[in-house]
MMTF fields as JSON, N, C-alpha, C and O atoms, coordinates in Angstrom:
{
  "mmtfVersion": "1.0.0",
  "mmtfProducer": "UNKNOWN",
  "numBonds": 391,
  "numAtoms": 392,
  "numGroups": 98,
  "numChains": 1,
  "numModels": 1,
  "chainsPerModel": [1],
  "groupsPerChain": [98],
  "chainIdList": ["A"],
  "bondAtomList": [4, 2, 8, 6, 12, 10, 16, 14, 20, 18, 24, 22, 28, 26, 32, 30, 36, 34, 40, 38, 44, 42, 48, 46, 52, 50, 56, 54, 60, 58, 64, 62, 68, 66, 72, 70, 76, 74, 80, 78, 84, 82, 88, 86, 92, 90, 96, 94, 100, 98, 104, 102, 108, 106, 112, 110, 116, 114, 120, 118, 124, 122, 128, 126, 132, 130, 136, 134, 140, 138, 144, 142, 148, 146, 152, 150, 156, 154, 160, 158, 164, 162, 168, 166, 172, 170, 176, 174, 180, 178, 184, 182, 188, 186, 192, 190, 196, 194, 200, 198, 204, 202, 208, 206, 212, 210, 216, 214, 220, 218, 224, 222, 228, 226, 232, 230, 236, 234, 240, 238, 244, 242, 248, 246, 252, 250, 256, 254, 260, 258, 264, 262, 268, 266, 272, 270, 276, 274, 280, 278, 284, 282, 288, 286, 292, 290, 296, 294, 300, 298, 304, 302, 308, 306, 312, 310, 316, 314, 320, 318, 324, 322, 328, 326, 332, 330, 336, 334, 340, 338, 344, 342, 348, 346, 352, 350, 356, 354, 360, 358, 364, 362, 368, 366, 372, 370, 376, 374, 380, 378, 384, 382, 388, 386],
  "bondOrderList": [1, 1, 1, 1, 1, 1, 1, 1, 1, 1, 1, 1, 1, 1, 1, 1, 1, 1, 1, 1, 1, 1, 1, 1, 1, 1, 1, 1, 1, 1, 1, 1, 1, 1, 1, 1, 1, 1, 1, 1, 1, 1, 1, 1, 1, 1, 1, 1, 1, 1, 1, 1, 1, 1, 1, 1, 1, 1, 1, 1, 1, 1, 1, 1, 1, 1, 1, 1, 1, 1, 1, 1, 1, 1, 1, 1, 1, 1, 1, 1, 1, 1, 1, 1, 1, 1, 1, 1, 1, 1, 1, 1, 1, 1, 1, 1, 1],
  "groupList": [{"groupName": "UNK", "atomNameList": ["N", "CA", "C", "O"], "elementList": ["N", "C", "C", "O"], "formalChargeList": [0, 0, 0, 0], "bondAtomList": [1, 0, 2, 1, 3, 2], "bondOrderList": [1, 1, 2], "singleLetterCode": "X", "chemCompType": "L-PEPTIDE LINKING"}],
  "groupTypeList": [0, 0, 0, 0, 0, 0, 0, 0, 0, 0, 0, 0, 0, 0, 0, 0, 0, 0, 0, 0, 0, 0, 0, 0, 0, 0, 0, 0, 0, 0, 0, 0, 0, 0, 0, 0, 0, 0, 0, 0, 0, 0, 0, 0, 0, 0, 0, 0, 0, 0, 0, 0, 0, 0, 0, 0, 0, 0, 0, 0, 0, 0, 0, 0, 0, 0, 0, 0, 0, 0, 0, 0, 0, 0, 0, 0, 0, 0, 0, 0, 0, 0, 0, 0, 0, 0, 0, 0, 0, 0, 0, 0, 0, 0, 0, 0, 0, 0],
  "groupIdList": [1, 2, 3, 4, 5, 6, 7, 8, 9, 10, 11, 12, 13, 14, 15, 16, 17, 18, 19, 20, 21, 22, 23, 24, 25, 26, 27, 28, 29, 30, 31, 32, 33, 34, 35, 36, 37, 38, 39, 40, 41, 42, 43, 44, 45, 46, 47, 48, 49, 50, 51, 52, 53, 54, 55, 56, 57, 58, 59, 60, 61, 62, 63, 64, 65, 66, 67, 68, 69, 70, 71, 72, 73, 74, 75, 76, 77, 78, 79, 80, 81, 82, 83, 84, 85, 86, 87, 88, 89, 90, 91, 92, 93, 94, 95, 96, 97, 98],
  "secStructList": [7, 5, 7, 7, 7, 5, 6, 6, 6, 6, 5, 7, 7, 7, 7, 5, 7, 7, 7, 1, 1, 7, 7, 7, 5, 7, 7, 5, 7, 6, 6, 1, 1, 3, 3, 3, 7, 5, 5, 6, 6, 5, 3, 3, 3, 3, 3, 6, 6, 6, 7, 7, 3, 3, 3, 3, 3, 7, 7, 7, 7, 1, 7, 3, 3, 3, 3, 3, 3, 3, 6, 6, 6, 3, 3, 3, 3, 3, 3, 6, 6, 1, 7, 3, 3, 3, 3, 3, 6, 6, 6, 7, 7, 7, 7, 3, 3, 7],
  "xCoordList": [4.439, 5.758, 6.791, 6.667, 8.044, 9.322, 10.267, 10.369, 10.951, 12.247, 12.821, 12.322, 14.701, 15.617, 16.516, 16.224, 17.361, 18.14, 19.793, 20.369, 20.155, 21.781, 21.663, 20.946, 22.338, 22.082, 23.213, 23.039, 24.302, 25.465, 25.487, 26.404, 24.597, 23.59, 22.675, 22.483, 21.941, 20.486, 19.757, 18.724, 20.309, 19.38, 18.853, 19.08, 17.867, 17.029, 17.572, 17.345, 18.174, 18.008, 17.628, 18.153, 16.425, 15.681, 14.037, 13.895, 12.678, 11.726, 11.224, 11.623, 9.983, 10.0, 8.419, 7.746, 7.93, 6.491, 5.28, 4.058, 6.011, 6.027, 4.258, 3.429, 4.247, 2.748, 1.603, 1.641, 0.544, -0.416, -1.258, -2.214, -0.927, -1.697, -0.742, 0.47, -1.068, -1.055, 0.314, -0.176, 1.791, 2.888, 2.27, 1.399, 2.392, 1.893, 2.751, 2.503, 3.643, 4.866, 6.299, 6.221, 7.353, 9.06, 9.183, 8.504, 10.397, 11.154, 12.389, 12.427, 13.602, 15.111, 15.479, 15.271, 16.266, 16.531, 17.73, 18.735, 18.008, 18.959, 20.431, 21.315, 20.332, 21.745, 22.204, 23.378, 21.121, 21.268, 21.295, 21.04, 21.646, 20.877, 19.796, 19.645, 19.072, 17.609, 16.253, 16.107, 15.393, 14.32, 13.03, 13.098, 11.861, 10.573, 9.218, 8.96, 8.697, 7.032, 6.109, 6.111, 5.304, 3.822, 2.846, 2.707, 2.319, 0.46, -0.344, 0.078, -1.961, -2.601, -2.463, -2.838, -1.964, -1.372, -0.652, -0.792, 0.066, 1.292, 2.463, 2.739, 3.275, 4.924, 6.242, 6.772, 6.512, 7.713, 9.125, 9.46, 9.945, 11.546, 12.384, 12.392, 13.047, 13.783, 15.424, 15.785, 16.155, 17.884, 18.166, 17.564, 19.139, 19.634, 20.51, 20.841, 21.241, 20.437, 19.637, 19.135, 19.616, 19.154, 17.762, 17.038, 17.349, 15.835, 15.539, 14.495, 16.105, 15.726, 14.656, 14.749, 13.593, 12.694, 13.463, 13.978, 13.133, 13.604, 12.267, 12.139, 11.638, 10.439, 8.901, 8.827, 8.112, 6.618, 6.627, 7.115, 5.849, 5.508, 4.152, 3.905, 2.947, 1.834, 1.238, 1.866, -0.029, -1.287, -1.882, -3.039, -1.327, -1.832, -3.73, -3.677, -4.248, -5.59, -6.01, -7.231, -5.684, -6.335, -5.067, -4.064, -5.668, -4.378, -3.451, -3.613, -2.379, -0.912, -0.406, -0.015, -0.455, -0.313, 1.338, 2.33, 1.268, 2.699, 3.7, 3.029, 4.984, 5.876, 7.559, 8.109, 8.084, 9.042, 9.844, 9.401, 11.312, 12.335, 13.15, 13.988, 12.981, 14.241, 15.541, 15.361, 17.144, 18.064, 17.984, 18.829, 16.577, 16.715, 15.861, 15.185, 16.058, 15.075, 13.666, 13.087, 13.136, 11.449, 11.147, 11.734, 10.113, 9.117, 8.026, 7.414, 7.465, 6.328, 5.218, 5.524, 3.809, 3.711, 1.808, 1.267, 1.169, -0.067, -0.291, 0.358, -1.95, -3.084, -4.507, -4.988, -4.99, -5.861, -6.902, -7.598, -6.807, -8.536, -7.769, -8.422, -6.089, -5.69, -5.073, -4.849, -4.498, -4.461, -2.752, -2.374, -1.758, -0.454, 0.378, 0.348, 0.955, 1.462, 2.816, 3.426, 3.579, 5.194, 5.415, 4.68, 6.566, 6.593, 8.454, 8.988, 9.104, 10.774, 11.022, 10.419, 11.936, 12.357, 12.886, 12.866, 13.257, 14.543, 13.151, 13.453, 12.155, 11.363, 9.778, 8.888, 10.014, 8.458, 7.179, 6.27, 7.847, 6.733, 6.194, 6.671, 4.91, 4.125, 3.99, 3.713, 4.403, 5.121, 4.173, 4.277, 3.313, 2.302, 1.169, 1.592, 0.079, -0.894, -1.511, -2.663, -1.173, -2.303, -3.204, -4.075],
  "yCoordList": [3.298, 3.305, 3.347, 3.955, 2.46, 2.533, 3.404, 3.35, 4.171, 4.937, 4.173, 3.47, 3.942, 3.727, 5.415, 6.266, 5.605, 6.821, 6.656, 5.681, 7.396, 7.447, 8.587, 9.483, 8.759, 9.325, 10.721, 11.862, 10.153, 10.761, 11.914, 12.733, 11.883, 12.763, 13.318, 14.532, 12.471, 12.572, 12.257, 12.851, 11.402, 11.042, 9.961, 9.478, 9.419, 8.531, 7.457, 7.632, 6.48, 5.159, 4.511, 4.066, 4.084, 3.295, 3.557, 3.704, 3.588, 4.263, 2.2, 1.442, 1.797, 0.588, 0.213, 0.115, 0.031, 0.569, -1.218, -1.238, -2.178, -3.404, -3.89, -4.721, -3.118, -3.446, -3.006, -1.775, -3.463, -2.57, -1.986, -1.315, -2.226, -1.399, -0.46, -0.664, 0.232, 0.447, 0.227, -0.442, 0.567, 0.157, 0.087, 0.951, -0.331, -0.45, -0.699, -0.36, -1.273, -1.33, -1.993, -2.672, -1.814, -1.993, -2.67, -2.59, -3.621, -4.123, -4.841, -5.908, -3.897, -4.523, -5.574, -5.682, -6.642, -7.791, -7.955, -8.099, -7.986, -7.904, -7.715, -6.905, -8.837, -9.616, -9.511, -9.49, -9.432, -9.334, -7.527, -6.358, -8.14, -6.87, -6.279, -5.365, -7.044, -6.975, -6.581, -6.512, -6.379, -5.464, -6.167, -6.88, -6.205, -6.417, -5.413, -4.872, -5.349, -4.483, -5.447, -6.678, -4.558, -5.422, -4.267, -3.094, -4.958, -4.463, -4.946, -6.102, -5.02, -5.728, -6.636, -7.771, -6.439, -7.752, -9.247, -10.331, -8.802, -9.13, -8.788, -7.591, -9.679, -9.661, -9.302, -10.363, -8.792, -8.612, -8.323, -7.176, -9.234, -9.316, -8.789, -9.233, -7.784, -6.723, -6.692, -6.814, -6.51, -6.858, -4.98, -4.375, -4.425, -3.201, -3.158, -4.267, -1.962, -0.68, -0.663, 0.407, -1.35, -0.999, -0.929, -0.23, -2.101, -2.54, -3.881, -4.409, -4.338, -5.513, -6.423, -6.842, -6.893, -7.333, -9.192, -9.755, -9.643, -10.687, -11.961, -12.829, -11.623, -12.768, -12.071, -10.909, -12.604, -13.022, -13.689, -14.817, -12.967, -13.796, -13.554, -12.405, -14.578, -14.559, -15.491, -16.529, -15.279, -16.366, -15.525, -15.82, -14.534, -13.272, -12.809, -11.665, -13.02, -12.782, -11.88, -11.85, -11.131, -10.003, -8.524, -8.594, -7.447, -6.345, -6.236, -6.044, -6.409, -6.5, -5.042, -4.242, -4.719, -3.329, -3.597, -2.888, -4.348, -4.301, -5.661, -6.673, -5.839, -6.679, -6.594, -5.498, -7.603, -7.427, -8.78, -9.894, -8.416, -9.876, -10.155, -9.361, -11.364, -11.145, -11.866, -12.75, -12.026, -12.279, -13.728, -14.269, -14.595, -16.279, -16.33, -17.213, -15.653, -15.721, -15.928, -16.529, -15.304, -15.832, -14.221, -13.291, -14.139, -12.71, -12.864, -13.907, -11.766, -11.922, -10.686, -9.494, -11.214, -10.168, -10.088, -11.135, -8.991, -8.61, -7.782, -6.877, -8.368, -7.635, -7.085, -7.562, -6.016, -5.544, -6.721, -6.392, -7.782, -8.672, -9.421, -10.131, -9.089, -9.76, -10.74, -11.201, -11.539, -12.404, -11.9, -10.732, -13.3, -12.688, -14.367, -15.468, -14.022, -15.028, -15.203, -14.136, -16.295, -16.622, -17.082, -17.958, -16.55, -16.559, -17.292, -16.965, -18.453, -18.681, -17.515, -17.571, -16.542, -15.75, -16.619, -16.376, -17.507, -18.128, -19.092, -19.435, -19.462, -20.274, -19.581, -19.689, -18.71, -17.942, -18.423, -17.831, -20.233, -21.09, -20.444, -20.213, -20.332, -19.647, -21.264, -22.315, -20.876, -22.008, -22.124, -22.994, -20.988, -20.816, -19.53, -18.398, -19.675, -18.747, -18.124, -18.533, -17.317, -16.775, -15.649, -15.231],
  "zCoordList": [-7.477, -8.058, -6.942, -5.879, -7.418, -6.542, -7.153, -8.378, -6.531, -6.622, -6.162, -5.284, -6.78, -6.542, -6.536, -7.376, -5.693, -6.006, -5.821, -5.339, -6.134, -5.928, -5.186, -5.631, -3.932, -2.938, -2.952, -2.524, -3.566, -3.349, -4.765, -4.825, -5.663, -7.055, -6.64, -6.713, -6.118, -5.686, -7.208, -7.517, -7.996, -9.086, -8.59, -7.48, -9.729, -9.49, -10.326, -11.524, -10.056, -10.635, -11.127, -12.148, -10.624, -11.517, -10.817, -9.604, -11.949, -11.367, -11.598, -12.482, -10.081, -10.632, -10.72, -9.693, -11.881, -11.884, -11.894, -12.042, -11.73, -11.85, -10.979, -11.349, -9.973, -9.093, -9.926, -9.94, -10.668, -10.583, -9.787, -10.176, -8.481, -7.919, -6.894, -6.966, -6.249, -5.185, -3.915, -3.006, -3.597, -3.354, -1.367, -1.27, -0.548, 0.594, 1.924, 3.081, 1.485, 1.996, 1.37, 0.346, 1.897, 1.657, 2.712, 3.736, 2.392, 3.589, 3.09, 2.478, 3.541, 3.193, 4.02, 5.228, 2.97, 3.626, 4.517, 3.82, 5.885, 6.83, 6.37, 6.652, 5.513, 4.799, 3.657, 3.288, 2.998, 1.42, 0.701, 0.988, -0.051, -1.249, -1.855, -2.665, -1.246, -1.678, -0.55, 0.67, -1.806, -1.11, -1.337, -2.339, -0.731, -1.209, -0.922, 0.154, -1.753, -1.906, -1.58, -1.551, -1.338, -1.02, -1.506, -1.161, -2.307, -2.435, -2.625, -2.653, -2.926, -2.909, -3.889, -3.596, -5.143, -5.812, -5.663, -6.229, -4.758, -4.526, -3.94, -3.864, -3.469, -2.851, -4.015, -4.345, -4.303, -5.354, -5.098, -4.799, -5.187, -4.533, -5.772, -6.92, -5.264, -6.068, -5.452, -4.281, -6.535, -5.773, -6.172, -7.059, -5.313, -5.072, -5.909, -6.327, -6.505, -6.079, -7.948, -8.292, -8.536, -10.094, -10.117, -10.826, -8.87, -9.093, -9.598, -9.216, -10.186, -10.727, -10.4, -9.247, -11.101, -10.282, -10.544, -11.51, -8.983, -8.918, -9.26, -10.124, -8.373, -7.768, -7.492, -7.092, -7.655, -6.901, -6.05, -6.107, -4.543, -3.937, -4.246, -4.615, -4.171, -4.387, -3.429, -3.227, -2.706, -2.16, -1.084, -0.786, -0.439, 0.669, -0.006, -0.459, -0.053, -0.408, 0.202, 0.046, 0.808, 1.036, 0.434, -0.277, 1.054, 1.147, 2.206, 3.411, 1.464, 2.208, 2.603, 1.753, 4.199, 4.447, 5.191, 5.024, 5.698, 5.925, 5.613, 5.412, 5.546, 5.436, 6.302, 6.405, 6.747, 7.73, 7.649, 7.929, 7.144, 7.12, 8.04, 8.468, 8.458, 9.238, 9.231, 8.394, 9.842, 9.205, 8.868, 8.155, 9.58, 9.478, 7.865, 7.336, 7.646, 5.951, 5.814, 4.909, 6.917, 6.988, 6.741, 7.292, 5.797, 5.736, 6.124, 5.895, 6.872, 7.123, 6.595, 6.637, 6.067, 5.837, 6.43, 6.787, 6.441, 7.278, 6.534, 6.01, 6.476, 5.674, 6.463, 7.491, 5.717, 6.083, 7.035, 7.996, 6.611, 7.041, 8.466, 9.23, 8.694, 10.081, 10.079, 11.198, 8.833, 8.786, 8.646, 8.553, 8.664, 8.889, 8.252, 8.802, 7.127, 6.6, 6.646, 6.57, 6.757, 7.136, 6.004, 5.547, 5.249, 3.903, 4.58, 5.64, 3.362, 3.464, 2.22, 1.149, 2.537, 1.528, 0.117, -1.089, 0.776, -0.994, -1.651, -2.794, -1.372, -2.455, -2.676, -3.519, -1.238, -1.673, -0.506, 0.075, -0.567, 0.228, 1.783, 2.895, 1.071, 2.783, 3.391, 2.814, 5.194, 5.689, 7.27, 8.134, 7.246, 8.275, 8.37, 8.138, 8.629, 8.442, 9.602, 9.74, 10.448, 11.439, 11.011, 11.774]
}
């Protein structure tokens, strides 16, 4: 599960329960408003601060332990088996595989 909070309350916003599995990592987008998860499911693009789920990213086949954007709109994200995929943030399209 994701927490959203209002910081300046300290309530919680929005709780975001959307992964079935497992939440593994976050990573806010430089520029934008938005955020993405990774778990072994899947990539999931979420806009601030409500939560909203935006997008799937999907094709990472293994477990996704970490994820990292940067301001040229490329995500990247790395899984347990080593493998490290270059994702374009705005269509999803994985664009290279090491």
């Amino acid at each position: 599960m994701i927490r959203t909070w209002d910081i300046a309350s300290g309530k919680c916003i929005a709780a975001l329960t959307n992964h079935k599995k497992s939440v593994r990592a976050l990573a806010f987008h430089p520029n934008e408003y938005t955020f993405c998860s990774a778990a072994p499911d899947n990539i999931k693009v979420w806009k601030c601060p409500e939560g909203i789920f935006m997008r799937n990213i999907s094709g990472h086949n293994a477990i996704i332990n970490t994820v990292s954007i940067n301001k040229d709109n490329v995500l990247v994200s790395g899984a347990d088996n080593g493998s490290l995929y270059f994702w374009d943030w705005k269509s999803g399209y994985n664009f290279q595989t090491i």
